[in-house]
LUMGULO-488597 format. One line per 8 residues: for each residue x, y, z of N, C-alpha, C, O, CB. Coordinates in nm, 3 decimals, always signed. Glycine has a CB too. Layout:
X:Y:Z:X:Y:Z:X:Y:Z:X:Y:Z:X:Y:Z | ...
This chain:
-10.716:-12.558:+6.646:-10.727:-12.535:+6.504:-10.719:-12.669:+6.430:-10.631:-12.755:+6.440:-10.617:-12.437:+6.455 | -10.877:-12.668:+6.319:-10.807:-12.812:+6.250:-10.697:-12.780:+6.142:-10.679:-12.673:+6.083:-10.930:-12.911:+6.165 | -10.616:-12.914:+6.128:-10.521:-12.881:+6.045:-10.606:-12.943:+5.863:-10.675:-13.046:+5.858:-10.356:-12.972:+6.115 | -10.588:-12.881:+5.774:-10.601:-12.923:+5.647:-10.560:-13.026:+5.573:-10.446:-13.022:+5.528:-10.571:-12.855:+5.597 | -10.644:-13.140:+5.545:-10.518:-13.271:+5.469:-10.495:-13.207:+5.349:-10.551:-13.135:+5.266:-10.579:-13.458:+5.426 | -10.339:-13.288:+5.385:-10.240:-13.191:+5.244:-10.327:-13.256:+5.092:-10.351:-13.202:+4.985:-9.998:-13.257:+5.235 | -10.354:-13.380:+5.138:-10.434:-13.403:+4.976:-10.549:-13.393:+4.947:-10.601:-13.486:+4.884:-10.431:-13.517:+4.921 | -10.647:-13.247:+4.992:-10.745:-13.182:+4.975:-10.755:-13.128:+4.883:-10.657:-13.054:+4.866:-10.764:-13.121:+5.043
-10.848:-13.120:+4.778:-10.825:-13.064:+4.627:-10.960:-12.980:+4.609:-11.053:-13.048:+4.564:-10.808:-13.200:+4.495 | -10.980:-12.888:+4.627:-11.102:-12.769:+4.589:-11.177:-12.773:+4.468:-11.147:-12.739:+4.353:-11.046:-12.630:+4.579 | -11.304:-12.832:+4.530:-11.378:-12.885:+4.366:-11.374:-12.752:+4.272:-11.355:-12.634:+4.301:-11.578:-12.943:+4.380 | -11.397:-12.808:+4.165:-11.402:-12.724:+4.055:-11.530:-12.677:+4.038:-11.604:-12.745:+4.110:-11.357:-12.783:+3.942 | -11.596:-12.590:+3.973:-11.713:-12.520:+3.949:-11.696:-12.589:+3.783:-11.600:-12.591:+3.706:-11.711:-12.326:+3.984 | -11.825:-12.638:+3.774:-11.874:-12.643:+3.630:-11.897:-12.549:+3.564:-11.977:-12.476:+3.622:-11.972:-12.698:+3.611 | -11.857:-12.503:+3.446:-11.870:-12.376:+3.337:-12.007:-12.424:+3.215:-12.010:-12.439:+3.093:-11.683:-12.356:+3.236 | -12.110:-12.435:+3.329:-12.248:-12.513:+3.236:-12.240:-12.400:+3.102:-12.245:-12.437:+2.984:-12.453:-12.505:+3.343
-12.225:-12.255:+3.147:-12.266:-12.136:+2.987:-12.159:-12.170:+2.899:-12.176:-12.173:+2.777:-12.254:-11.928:+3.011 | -12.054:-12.196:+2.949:-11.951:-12.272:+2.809:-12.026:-12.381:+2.789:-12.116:-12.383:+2.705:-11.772:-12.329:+2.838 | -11.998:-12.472:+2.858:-12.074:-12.601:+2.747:-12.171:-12.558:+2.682:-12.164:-12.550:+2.560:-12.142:-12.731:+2.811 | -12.296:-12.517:+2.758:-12.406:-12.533:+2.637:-12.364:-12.403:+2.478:-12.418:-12.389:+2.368:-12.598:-12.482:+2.733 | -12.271:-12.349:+2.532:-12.237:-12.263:+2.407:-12.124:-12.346:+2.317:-12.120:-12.335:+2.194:-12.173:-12.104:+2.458 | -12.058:-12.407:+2.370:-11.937:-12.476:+2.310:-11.970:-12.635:+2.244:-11.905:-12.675:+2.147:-11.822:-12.489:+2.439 | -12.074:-12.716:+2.306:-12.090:-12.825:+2.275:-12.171:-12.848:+2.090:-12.134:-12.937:+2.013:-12.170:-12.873:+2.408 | -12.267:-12.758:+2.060:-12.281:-12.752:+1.940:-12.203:-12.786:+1.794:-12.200:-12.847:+1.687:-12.302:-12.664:+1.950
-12.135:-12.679:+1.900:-12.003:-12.622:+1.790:-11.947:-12.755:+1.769:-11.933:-12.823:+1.668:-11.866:-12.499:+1.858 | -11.915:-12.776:+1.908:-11.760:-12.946:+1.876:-11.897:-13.100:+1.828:-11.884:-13.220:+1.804:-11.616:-13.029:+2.158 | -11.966:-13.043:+1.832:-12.068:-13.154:+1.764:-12.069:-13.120:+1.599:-12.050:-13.206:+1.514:-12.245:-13.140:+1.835 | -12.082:-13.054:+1.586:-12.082:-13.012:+1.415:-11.943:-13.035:+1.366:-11.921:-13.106:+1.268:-12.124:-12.837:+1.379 | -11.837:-12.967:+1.442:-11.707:-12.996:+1.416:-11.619:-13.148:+1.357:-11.544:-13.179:+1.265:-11.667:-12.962:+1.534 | -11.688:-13.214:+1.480:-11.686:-13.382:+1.492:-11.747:-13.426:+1.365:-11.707:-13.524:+1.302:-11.780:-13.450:+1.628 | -11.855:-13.342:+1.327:-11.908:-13.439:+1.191:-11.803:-13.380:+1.068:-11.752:-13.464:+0.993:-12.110:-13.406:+1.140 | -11.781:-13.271:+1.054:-11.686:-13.217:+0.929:-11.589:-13.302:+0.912:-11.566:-13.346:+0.800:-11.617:-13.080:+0.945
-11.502:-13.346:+1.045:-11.383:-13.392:+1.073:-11.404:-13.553:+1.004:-11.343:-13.595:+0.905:-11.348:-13.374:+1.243 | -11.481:-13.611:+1.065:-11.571:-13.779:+1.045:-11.551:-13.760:+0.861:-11.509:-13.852:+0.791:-11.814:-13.786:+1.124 | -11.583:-13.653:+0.819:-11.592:-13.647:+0.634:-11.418:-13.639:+0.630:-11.373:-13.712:+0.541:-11.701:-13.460:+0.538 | -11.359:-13.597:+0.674:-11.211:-13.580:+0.653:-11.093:-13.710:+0.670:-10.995:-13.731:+0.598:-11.176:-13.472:+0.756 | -11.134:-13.779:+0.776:-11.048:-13.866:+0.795:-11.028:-13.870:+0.927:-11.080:-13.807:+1.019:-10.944:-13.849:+0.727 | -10.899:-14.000:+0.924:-10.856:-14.024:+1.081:-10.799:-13.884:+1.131:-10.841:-13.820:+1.228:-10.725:-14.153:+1.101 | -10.722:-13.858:+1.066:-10.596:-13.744:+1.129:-10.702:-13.586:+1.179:-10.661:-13.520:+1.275:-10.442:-13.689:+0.952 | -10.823:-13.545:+1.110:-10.909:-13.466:+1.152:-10.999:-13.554:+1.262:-11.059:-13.467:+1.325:-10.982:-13.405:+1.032
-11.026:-13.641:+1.298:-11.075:-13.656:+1.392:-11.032:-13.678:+1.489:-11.098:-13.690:+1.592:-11.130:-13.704:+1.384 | -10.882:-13.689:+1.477:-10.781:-13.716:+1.617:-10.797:-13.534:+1.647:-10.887:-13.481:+1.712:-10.563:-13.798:+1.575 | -10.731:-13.495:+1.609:-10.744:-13.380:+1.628:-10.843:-13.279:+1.655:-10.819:-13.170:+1.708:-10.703:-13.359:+1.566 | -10.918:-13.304:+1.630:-11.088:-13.222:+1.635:-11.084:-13.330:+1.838:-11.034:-13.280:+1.939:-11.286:-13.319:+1.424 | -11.136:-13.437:+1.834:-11.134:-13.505:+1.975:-11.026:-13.451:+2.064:-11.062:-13.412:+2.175:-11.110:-13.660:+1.963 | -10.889:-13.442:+2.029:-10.792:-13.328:+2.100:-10.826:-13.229:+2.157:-10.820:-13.201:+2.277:-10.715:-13.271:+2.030 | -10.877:-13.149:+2.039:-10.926:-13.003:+2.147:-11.047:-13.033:+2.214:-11.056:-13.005:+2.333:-10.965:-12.847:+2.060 | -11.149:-13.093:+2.148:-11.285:-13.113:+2.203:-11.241:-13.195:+2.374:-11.317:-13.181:+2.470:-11.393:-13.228:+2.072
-11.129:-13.266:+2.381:-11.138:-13.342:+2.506:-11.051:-13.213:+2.579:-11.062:-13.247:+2.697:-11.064:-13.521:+2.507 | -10.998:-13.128:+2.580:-10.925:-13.041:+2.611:-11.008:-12.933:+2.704:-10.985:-12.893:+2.818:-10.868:-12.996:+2.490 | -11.156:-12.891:+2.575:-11.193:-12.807:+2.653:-11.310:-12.842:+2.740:-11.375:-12.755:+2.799:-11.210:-12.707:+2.586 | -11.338:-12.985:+2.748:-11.403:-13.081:+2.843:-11.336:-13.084:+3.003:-11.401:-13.087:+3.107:-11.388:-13.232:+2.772 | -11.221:-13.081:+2.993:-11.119:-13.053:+3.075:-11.137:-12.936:+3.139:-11.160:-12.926:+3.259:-11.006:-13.054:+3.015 | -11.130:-12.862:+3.076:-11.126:-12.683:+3.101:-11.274:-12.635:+3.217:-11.295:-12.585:+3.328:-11.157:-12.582:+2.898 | -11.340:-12.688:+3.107:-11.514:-12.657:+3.150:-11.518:-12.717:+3.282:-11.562:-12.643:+3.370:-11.650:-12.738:+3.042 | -11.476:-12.856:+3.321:-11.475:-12.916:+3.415:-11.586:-13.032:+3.429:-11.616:-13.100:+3.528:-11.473:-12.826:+3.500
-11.629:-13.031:+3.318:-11.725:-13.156:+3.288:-11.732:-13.261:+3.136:-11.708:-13.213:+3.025:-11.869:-13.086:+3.301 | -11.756:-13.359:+3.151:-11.748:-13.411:+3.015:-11.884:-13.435:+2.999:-11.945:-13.476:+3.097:-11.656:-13.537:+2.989 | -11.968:-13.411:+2.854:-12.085:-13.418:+2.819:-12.138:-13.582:+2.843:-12.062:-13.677:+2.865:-12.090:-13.360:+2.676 | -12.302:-13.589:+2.831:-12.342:-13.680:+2.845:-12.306:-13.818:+2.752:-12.304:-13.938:+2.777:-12.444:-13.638:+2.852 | -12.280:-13.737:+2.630:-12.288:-13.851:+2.523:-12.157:-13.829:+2.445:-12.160:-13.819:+2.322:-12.429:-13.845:+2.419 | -12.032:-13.820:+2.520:-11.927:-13.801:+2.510:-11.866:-13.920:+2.417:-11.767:-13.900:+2.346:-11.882:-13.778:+2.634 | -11.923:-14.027:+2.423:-11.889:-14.139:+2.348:-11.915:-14.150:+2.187:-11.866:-14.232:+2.110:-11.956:-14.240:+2.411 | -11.996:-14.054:+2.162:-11.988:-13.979:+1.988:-11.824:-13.991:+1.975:-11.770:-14.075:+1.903:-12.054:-13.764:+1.970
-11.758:-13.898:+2.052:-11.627:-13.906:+2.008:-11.536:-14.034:+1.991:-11.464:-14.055:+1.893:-11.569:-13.830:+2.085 | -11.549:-14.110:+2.089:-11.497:-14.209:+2.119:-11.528:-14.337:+1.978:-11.459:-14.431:+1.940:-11.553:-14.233:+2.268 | -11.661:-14.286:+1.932:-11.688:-14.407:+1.826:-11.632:-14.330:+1.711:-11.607:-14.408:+1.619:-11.864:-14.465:+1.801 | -11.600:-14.193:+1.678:-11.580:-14.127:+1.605:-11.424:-14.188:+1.564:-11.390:-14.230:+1.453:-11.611:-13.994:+1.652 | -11.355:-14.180:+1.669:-11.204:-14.235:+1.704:-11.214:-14.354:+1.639:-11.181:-14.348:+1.520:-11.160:-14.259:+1.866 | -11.254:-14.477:+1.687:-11.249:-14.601:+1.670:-11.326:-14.621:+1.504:-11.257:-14.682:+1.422:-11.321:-14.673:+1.806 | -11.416:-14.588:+1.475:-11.443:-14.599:+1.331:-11.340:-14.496:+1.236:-11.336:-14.546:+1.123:-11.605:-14.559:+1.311 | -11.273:-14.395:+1.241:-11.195:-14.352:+1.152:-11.077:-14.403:+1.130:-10.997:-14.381:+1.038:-11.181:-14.249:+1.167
-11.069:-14.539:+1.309:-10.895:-14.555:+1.294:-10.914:-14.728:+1.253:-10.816:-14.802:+1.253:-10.775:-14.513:+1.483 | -11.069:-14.783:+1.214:-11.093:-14.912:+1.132:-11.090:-14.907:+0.985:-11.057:-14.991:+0.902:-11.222:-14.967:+1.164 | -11.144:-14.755:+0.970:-11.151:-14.751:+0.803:-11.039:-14.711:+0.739:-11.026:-14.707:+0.617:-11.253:-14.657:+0.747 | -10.915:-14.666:+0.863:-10.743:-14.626:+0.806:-10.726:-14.758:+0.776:-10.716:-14.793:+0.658:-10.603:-14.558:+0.926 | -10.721:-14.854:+0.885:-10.639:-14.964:+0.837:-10.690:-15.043:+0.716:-10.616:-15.095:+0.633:-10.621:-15.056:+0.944 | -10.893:-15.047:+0.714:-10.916:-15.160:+0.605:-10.906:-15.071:+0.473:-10.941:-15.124:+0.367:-11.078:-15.248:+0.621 | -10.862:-14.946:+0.471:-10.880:-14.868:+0.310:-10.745:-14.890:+0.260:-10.708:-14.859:+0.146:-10.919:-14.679:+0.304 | -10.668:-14.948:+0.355:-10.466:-14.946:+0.372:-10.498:-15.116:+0.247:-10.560:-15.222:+0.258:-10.350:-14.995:+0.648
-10.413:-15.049:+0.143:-10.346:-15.174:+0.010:-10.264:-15.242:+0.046:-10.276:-15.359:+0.011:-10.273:-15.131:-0.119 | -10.125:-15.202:+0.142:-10.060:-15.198:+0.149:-10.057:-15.278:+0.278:-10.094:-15.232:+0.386:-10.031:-15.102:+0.113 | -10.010:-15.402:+0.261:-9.962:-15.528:+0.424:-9.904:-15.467:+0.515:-9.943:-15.485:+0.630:-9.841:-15.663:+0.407 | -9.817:-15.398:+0.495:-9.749:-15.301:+0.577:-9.779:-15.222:+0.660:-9.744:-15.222:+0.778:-9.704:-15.241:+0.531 | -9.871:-15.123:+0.585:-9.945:-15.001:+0.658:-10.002:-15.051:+0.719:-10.091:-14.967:+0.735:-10.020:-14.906:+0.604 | -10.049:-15.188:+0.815:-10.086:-15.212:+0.947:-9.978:-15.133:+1.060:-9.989:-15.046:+1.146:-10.089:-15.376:+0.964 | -9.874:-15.215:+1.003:-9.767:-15.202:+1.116:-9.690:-15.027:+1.154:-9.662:-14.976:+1.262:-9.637:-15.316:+1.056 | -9.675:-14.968:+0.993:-9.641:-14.829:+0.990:-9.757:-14.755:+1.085:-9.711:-14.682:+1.173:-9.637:-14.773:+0.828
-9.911:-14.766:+1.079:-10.024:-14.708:+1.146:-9.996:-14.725:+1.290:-10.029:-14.644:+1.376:-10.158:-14.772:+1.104 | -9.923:-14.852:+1.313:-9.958:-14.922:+1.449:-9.823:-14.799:+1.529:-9.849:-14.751:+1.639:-9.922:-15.151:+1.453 | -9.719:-14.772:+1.475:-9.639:-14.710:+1.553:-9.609:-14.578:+1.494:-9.492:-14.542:+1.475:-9.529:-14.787:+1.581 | -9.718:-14.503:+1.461:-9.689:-14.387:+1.392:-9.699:-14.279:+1.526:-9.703:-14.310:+1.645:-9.802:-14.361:+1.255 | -9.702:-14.161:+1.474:-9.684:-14.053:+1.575:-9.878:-14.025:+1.557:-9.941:-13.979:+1.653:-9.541:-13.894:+1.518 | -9.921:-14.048:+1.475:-10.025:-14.050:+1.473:-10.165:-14.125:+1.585:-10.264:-14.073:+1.636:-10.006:-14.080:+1.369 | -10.113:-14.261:+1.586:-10.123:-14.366:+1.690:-10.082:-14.344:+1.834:-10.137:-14.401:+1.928:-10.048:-14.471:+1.648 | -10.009:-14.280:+1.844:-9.974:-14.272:+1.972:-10.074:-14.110:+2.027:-10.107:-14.082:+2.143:-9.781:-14.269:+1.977
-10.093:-14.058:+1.947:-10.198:-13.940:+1.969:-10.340:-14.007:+2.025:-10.408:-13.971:+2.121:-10.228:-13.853:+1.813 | -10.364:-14.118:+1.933:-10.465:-14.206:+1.960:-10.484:-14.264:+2.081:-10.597:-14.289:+2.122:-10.460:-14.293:+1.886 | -10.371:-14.291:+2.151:-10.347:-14.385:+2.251:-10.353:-14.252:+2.384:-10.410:-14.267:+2.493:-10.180:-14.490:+2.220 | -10.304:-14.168:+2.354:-10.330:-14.064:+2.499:-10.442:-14.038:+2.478:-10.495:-14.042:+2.589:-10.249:-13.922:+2.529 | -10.554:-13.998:+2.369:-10.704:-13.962:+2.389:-10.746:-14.091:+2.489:-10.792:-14.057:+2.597:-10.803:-13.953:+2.225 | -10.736:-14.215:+2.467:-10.787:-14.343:+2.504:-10.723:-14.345:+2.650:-10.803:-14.377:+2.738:-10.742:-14.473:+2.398 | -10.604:-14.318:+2.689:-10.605:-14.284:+2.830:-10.641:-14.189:+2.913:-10.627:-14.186:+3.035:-10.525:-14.287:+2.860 | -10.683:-14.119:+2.849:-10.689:-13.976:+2.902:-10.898:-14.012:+2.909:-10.979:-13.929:+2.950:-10.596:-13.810:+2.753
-10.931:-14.137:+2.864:-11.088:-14.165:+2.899:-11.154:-14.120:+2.776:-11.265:-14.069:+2.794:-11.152:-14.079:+3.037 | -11.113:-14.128:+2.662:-11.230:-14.121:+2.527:-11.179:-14.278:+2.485:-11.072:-14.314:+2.437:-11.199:-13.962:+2.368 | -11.281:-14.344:+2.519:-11.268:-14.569:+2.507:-11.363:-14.590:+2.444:-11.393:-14.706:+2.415:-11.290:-14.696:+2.661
């Protein structure tokens, strides 16, 4: 009998009828959010990377989000009056939301 390596992991099945039903949606979503601000687009990229996860695939042009991220979190700091609100942005609870999308592979 062969024995099984213990660190064998059972691919996942792609959920292609979710995506093509779900990806629309978090594309339109992404733009509402983009009119709203940083804090809606952290959040909108949250679930959207969530159910990328789920489905078991990340879309082709997944990097919409990723520029979505990075331009909402240039126009926080240069719309910021305030010398400060670099540093308050830089260690907010907000930022650090930022920083697990970016590890978690939205760069």
């Amino acid at each position: 009998m062969i024995e099984r390596d213990p660190y064998y992991v059972e691919p996942r099945r792609i959920d292609y009828e979710r995506m093509s039903r779900e990806f629309p949606k978090q594309k339109a979503a992404l733009t509402r959010a983009q009119k709203k601000g940083l804090e809606a687009v952290v959040t909108t990229a949250e679930k959207t990377v969530d159910a990328w996860d789920e489905i078991g695939a990340w879309p082709d042009d997944w990097h919409r989000w990723a520029r979505a991220l990075e331009d909402a979190w240039r126009k926080a700091l240069r719309d910021s009056d305030d010398l400060y609100y670099d540093d308050a942005v830089y260690h907010s609870p907000l930022a650090d939301r930022v920083r697990r999308l970016v590890d978690r592979g939205l760069r």
